[in-house]
N, CA, C and O atoms as a GROMACS GRO file, in nm:
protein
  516
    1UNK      N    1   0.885   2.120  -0.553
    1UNK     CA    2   0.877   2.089  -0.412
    1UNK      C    3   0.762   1.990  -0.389
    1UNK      O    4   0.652   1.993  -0.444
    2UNK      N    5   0.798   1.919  -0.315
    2UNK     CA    6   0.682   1.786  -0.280
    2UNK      C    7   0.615   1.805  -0.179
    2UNK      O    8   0.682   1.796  -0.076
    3UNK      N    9   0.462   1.837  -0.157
    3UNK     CA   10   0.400   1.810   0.005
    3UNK      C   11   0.383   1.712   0.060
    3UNK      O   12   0.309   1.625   0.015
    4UNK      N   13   0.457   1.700   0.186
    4UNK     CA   14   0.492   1.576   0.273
    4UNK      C   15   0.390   1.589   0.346
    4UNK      O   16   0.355   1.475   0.376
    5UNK      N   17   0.318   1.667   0.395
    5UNK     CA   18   0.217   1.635   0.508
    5UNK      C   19   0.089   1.783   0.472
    5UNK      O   20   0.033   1.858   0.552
    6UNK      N   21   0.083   1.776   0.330
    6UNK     CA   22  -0.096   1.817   0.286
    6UNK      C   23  -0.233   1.744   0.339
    6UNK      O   24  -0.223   1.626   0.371
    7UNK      N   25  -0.343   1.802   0.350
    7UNK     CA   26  -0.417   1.737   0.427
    7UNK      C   27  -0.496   1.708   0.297
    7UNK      O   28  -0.526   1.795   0.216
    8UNK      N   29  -0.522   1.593   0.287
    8UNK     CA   30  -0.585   1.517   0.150
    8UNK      C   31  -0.754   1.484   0.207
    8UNK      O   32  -0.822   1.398   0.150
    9UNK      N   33  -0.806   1.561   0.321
    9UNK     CA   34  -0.927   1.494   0.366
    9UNK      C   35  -0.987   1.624   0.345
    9UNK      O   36  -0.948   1.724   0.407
   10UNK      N   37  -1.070   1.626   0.268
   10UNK     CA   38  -1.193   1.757   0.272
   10UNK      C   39  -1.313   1.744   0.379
   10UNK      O   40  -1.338   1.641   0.442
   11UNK      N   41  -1.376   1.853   0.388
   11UNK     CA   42  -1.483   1.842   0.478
   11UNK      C   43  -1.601   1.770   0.370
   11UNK      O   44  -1.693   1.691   0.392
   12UNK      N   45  -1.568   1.815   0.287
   12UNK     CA   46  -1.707   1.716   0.175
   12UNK      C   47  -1.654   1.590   0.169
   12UNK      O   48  -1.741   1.504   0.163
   13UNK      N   49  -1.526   1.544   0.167
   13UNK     CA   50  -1.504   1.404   0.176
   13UNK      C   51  -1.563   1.328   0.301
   13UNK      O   52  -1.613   1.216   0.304
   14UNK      N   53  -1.546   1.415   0.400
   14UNK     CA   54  -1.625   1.320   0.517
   14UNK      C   55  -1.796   1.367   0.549
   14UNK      O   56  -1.874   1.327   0.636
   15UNK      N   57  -1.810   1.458   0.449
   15UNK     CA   58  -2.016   1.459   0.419
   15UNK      C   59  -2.024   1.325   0.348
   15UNK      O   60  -2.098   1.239   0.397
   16UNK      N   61  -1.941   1.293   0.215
   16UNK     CA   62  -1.967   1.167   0.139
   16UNK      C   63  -1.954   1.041   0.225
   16UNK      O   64  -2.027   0.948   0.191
   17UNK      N   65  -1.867   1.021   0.339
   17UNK     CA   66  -1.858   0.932   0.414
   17UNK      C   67  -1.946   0.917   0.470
   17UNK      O   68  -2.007   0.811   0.453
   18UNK      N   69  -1.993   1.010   0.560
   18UNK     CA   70  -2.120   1.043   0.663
   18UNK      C   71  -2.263   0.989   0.590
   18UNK      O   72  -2.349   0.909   0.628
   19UNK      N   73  -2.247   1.082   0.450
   19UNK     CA   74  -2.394   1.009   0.403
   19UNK      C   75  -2.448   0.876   0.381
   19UNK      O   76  -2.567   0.848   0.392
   20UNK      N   77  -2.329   0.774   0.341
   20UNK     CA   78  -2.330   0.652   0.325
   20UNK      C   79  -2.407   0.649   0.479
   20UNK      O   80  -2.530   0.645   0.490
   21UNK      N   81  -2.323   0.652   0.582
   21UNK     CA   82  -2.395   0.596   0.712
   21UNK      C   83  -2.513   0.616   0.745
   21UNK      O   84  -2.597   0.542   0.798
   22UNK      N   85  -2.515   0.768   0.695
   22UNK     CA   86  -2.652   0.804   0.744
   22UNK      C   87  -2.756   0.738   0.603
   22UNK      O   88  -2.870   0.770   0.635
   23UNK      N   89  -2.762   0.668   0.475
   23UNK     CA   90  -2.806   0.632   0.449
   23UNK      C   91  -2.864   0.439   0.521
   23UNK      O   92  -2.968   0.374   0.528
   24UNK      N   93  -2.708   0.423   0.562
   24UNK     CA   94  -2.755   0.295   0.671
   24UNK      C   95  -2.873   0.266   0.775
   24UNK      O   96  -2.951   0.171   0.787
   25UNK      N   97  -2.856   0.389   0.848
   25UNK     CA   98  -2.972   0.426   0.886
   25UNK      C   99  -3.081   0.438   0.854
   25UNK      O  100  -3.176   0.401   0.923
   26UNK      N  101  -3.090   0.488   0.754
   26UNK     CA  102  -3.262   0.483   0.722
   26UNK      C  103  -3.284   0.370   0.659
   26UNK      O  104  -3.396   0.319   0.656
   27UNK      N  105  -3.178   0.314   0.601
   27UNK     CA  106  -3.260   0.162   0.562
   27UNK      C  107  -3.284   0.073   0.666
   27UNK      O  108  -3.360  -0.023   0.663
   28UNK      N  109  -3.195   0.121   0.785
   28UNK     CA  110  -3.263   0.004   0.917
   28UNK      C  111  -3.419   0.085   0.971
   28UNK      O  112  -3.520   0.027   1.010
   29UNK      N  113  -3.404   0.194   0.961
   29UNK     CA  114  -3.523   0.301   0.998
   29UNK      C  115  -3.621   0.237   0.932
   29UNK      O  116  -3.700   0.162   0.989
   30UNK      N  117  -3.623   0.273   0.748
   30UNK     CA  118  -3.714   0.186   0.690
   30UNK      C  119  -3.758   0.009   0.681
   30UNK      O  120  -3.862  -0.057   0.678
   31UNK      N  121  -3.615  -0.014   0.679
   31UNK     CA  122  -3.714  -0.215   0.657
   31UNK      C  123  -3.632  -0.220   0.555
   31UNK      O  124  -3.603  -0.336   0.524
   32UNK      N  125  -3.576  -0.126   0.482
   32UNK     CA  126  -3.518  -0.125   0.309
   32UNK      C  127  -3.417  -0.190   0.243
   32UNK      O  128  -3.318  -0.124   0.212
   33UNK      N  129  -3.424  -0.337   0.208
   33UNK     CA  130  -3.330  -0.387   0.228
   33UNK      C  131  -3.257  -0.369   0.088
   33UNK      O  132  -3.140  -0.405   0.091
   34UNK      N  133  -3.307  -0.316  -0.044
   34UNK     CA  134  -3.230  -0.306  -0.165
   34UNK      C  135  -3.177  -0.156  -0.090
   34UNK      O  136  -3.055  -0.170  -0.088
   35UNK      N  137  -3.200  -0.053  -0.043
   35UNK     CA  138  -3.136   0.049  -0.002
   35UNK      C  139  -3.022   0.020   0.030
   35UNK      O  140  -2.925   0.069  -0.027
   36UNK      N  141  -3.012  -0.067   0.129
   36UNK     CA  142  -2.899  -0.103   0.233
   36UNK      C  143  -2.835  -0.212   0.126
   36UNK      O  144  -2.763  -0.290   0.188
   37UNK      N  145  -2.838  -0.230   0.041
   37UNK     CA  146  -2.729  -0.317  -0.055
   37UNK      C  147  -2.699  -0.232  -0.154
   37UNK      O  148  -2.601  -0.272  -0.216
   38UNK      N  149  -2.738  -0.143  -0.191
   38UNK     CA  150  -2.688  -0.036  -0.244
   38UNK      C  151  -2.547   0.046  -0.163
   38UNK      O  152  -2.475   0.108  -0.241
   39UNK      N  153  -2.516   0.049  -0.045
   39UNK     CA  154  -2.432   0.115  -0.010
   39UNK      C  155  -2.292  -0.033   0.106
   39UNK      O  156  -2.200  -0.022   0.186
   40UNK      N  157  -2.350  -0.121   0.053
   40UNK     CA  158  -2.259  -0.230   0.066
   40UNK      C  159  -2.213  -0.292  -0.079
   40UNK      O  160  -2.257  -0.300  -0.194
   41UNK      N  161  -2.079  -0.337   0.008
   41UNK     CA  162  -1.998  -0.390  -0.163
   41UNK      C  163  -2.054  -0.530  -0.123
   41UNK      O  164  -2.074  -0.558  -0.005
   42UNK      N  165  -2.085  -0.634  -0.246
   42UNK     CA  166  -2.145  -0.713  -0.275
   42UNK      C  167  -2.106  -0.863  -0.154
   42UNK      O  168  -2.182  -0.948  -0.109
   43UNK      N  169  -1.945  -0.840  -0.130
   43UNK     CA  170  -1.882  -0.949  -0.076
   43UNK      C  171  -1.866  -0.891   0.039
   43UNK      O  172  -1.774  -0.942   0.103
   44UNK      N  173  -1.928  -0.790   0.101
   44UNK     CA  174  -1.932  -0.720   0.266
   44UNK      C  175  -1.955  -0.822   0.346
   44UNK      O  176  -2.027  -0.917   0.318
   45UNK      N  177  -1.880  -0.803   0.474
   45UNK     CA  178  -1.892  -0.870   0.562
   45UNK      C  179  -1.950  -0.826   0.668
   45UNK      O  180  -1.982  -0.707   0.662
   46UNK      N  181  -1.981  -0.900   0.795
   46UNK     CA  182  -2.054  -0.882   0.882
   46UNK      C  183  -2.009  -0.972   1.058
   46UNK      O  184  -2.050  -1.088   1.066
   47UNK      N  185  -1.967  -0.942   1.126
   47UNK     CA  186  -1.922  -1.000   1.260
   47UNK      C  187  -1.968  -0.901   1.393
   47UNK      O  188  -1.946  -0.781   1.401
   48UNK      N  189  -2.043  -0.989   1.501
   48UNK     CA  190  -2.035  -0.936   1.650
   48UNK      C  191  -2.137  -1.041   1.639
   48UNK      O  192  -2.181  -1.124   1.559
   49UNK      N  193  -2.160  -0.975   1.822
   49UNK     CA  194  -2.277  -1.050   1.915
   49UNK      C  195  -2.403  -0.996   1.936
   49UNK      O  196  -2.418  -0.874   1.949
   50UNK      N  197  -2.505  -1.085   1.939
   50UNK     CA  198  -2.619  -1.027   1.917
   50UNK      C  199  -2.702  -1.168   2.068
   50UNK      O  200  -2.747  -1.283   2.066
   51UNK      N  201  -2.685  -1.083   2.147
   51UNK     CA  202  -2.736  -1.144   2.295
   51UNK      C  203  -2.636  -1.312   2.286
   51UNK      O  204  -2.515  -1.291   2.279
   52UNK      N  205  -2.679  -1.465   2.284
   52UNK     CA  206  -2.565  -1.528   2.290
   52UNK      C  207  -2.527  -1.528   2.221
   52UNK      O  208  -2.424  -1.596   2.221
   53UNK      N  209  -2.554  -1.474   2.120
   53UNK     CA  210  -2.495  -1.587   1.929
   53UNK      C  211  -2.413  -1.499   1.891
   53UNK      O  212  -2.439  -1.380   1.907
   54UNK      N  213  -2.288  -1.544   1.828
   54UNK     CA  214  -2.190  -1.478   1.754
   54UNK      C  215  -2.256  -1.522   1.619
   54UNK      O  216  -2.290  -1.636   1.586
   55UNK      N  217  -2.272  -1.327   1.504
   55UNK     CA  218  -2.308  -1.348   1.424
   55UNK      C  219  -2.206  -1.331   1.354
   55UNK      O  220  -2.113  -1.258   1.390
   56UNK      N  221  -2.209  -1.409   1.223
   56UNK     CA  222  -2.044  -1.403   1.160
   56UNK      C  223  -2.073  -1.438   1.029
   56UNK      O  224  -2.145  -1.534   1.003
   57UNK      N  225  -2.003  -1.340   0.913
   57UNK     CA  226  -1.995  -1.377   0.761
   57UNK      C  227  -2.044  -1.316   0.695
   57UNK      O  228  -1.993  -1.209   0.725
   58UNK      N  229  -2.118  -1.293   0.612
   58UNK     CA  230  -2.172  -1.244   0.485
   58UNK      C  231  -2.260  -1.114   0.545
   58UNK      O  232  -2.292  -1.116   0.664
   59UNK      N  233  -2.298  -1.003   0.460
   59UNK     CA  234  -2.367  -0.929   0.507
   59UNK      C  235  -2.507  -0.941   0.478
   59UNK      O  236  -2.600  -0.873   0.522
   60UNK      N  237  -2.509  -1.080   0.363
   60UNK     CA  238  -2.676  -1.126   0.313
   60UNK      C  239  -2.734  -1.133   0.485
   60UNK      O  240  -2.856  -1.131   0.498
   61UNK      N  241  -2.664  -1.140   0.591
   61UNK     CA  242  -2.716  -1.210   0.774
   61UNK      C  243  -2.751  -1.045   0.741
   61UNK      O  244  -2.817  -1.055   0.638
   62UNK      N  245  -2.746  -0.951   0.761
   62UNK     CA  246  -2.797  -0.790   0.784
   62UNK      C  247  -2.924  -0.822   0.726
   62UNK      O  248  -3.026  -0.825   0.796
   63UNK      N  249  -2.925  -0.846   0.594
   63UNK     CA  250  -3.030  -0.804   0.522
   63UNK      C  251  -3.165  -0.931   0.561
   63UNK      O  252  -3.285  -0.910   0.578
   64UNK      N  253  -3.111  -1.022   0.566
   64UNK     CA  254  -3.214  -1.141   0.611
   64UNK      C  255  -3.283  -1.087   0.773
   64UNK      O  256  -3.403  -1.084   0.799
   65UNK      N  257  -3.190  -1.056   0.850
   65UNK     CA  258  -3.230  -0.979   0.997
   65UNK      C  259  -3.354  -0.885   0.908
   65UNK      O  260  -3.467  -0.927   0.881
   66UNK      N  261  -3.302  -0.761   0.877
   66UNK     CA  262  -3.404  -0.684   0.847
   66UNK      C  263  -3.501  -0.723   0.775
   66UNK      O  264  -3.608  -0.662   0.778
   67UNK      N  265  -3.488  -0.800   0.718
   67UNK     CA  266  -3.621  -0.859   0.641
   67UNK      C  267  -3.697  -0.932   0.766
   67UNK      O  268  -3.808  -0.893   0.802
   68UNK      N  269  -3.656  -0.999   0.806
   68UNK     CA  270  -3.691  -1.056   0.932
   68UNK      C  271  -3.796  -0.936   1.058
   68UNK      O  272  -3.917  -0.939   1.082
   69UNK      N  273  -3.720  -0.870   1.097
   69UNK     CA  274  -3.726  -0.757   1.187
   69UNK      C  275  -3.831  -0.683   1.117
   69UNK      O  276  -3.937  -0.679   1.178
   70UNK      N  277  -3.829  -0.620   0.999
   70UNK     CA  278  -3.908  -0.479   0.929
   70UNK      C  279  -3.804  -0.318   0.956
   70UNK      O  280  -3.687  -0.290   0.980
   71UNK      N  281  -3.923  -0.250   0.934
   71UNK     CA  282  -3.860  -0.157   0.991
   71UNK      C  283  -3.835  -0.087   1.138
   71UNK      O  284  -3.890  -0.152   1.227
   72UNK      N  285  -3.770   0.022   1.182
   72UNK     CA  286  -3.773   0.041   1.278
   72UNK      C  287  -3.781   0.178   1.347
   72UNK      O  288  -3.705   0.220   1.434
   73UNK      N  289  -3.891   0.244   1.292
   73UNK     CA  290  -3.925   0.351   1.289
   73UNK      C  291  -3.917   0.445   1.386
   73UNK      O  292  -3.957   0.561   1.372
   74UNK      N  293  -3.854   0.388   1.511
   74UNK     CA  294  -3.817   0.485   1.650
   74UNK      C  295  -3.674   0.496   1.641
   74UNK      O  296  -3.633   0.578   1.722
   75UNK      N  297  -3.586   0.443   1.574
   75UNK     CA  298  -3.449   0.431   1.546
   75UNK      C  299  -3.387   0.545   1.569
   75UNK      O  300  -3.416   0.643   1.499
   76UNK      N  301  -3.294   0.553   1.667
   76UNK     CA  302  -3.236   0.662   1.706
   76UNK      C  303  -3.083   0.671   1.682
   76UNK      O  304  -3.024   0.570   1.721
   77UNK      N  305  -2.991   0.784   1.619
   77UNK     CA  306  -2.880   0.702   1.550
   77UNK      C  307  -2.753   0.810   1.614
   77UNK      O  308  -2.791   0.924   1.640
   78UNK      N  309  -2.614   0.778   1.638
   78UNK     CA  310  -2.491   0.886   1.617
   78UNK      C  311  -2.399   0.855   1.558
   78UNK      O  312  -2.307   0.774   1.571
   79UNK      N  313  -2.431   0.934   1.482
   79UNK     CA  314  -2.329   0.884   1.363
   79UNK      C  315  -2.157   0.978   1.400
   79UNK      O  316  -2.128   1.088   1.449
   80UNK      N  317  -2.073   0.854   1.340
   80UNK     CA  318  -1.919   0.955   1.319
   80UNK      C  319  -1.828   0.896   1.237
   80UNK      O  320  -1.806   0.775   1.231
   81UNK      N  321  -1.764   1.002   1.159
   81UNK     CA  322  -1.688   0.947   1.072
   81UNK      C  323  -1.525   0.948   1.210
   81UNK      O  324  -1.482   1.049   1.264
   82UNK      N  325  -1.473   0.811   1.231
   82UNK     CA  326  -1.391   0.815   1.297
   82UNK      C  327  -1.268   0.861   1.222
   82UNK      O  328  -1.207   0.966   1.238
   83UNK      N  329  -1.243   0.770   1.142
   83UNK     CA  330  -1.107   0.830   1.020
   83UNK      C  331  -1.107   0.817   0.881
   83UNK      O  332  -1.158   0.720   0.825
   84UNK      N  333  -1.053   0.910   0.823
   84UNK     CA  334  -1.110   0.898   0.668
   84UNK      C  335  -0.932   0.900   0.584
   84UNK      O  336  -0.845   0.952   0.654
   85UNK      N  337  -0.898   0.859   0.476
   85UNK     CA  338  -0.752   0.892   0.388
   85UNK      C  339  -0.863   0.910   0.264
   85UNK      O  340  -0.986   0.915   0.265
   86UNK      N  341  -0.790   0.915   0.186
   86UNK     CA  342  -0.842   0.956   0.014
   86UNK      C  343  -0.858   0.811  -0.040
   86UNK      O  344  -0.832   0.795  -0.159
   87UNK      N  345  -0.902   0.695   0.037
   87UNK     CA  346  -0.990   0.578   0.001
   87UNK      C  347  -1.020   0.472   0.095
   87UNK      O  348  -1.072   0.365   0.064
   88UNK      N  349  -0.985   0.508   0.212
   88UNK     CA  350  -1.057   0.448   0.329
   88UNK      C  351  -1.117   0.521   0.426
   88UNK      O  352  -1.090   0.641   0.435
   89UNK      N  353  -1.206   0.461   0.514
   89UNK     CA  354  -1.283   0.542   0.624
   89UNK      C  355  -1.351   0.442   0.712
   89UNK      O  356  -1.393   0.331   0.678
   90UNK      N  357  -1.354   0.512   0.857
   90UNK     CA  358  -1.432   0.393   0.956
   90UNK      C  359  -1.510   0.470   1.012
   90UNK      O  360  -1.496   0.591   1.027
   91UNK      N  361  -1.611   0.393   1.052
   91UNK     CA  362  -1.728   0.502   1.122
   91UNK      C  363  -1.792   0.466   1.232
   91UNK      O  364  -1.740   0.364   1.276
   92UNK      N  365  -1.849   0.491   1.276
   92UNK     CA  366  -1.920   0.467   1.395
   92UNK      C  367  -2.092   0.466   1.388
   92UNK      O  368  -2.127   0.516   1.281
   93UNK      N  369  -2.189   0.432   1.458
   93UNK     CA  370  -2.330   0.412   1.453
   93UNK      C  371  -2.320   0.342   1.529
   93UNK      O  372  -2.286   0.224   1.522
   94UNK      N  373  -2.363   0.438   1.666
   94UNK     CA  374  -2.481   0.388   1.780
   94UNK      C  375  -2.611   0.466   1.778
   94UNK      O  376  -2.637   0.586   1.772
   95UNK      N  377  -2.677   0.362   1.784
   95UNK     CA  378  -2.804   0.367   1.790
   95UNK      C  379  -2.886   0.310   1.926
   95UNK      O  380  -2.832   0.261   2.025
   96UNK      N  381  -3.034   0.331   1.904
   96UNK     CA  382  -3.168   0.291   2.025
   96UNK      C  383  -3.247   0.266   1.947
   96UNK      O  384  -3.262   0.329   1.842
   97UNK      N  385  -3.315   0.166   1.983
   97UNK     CA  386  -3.402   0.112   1.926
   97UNK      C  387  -3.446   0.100   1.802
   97UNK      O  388  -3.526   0.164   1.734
   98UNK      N  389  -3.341  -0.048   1.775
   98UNK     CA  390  -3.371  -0.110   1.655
   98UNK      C  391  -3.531  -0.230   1.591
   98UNK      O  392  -3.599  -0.278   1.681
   99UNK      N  393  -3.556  -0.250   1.498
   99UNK     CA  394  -3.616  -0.290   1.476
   99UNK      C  395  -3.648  -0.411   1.597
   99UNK      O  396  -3.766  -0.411   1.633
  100UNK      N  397  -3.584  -0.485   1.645
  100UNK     CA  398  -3.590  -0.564   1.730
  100UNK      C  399  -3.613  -0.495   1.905
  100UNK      O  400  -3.617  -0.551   2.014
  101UNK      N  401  -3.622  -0.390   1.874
  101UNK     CA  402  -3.628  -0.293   2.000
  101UNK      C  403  -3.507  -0.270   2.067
  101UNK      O  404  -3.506  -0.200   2.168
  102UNK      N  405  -3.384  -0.333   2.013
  102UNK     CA  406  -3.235  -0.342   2.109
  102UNK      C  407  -3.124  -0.189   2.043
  102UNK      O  408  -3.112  -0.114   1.947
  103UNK      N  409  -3.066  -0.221   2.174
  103UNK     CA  410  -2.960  -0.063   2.170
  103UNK      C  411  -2.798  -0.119   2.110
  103UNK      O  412  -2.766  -0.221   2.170
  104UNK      N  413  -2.718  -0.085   2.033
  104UNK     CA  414  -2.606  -0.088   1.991
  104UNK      C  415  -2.491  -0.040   1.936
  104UNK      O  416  -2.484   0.083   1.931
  105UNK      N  417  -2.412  -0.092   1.899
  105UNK     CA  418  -2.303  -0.046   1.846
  105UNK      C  419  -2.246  -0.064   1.691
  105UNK      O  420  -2.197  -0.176   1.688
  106UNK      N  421  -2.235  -0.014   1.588
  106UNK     CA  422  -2.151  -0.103   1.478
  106UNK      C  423  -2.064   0.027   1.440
  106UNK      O  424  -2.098   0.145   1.428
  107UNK      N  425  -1.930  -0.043   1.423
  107UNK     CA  426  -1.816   0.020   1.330
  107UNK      C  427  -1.846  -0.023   1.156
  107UNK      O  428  -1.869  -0.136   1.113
  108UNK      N  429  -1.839   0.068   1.100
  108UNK     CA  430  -1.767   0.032   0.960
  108UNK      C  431  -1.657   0.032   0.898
  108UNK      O  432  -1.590   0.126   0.940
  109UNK      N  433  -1.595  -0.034   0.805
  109UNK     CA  434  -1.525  -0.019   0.754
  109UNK      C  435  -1.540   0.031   0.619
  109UNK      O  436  -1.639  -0.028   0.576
  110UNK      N  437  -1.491   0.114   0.521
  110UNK     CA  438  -1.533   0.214   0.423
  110UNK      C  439  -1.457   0.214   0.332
  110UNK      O  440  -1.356   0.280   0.355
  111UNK      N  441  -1.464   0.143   0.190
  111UNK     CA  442  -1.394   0.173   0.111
  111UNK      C  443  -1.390   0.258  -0.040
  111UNK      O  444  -1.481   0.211  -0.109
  112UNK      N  445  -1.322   0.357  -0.109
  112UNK     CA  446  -1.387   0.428  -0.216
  112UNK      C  447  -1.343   0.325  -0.292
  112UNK      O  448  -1.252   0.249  -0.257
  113UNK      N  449  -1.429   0.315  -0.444
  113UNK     CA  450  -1.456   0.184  -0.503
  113UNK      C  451  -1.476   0.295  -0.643
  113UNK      O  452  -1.569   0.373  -0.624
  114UNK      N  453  -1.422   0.311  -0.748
  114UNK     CA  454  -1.471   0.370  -0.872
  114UNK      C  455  -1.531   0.512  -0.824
  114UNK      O  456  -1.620   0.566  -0.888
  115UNK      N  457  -1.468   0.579  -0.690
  115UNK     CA  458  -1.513   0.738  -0.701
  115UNK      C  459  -1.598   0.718  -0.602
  115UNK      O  460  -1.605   0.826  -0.542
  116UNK      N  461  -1.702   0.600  -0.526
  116UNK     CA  462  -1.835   0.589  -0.446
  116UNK      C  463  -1.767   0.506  -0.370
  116UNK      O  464  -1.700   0.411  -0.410
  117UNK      N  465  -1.787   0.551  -0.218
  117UNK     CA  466  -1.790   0.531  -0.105
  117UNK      C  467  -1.836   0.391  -0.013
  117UNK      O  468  -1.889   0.417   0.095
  118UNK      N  469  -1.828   0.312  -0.033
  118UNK     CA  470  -1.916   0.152  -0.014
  118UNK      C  471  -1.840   0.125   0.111
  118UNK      O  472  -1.729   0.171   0.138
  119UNK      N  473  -1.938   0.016   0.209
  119UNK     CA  474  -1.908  -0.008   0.335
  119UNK      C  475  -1.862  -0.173   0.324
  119UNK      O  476  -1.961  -0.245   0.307
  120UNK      N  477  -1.727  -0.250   0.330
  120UNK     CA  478  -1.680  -0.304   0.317
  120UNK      C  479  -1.673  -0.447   0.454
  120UNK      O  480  -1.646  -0.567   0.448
  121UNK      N  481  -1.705  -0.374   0.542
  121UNK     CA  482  -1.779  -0.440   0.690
  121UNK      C  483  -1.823  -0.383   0.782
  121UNK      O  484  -1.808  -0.261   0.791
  122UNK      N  485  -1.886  -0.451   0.870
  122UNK     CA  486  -1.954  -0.402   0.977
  122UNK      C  487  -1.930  -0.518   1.082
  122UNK      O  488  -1.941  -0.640   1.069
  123UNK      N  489  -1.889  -0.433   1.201
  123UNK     CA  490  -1.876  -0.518   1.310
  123UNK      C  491  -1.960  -0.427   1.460
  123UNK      O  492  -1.971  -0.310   1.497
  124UNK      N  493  -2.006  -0.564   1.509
  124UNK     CA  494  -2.103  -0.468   1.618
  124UNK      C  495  -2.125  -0.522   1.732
  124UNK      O  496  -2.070  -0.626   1.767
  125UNK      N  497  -2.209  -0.456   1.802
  125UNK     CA  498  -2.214  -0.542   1.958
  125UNK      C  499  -2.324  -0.479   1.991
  125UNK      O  500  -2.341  -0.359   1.970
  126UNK      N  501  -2.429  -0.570   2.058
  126UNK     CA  502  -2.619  -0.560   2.089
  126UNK      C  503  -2.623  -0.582   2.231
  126UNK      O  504  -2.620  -0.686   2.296
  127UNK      N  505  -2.633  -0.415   2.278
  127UNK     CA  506  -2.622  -0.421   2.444
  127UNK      C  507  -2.781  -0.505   2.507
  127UNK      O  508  -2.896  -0.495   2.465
  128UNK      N  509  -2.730  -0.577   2.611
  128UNK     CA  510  -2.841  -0.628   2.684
  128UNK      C  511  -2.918  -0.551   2.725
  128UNK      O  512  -2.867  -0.440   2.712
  129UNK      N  513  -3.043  -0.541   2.781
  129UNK     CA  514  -3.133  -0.483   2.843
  129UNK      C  515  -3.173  -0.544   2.981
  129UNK      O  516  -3.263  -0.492   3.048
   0.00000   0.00000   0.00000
């Protein structure tokens, strides 16, 4: 007999999801920018608005920001795993006060890669003040 509709998502599958994000976080928390390339795949991408400028392309623009920025040690975060299958997942992270002092939004996109969990893009939006 074949299961047509088994649930293939564990609750530890979406802790492993979750942790990735919540490791995102602390590398924007910290300043950490080999952290935060550790849990991106190498060719990650990166798209939204950040007050006028549409930022767009590579996720090296994240890591140059934070290098830029530092850390951001008041960083306030909510994390959610929106949807997960047995090798994709999207998530959510809004946050307050980022290194730059601004409030926002980013989705991820999540892919399992050799068994580990890597964030494949990020798209976001940097509410005005």
């Amino acid at each position: 007999m074949t299961l047509l509709n088994g649930n293939i998502s564990t609750i530890e599958d979406y802790k492993e999801v979750n942790s990735v994000l919540e490791r995102y976080a602390e590398g924007l928390r910290t300043g950490n920018v080999e952290e935060l390339q550790k849990i991106f795949h190498p060719d990650a991408i990166m798209y939204g608005h950040w007050e006028e400028y549409l930022i767009e392309g590579n996720i090296t623009n994240l890591y140059d920001s934070v290098a830029k920025h530092g850390p951001a040690p008041e960083l306030k975060t909510q994390i959610d795993v929106l949807h997960k299958t047995a090798t994709t997942a999207t998530g959510r992270v809004e946050y307050e006060k980022n290194a730059a002092g601004k409030d926002g939004i980013d989705y991820h996109s999540l892919l399992k890669i050799n068994g580990e969990w890597v964030i494949i893009s990020k798209v976001f939006h940097v509410y005005e003040k």
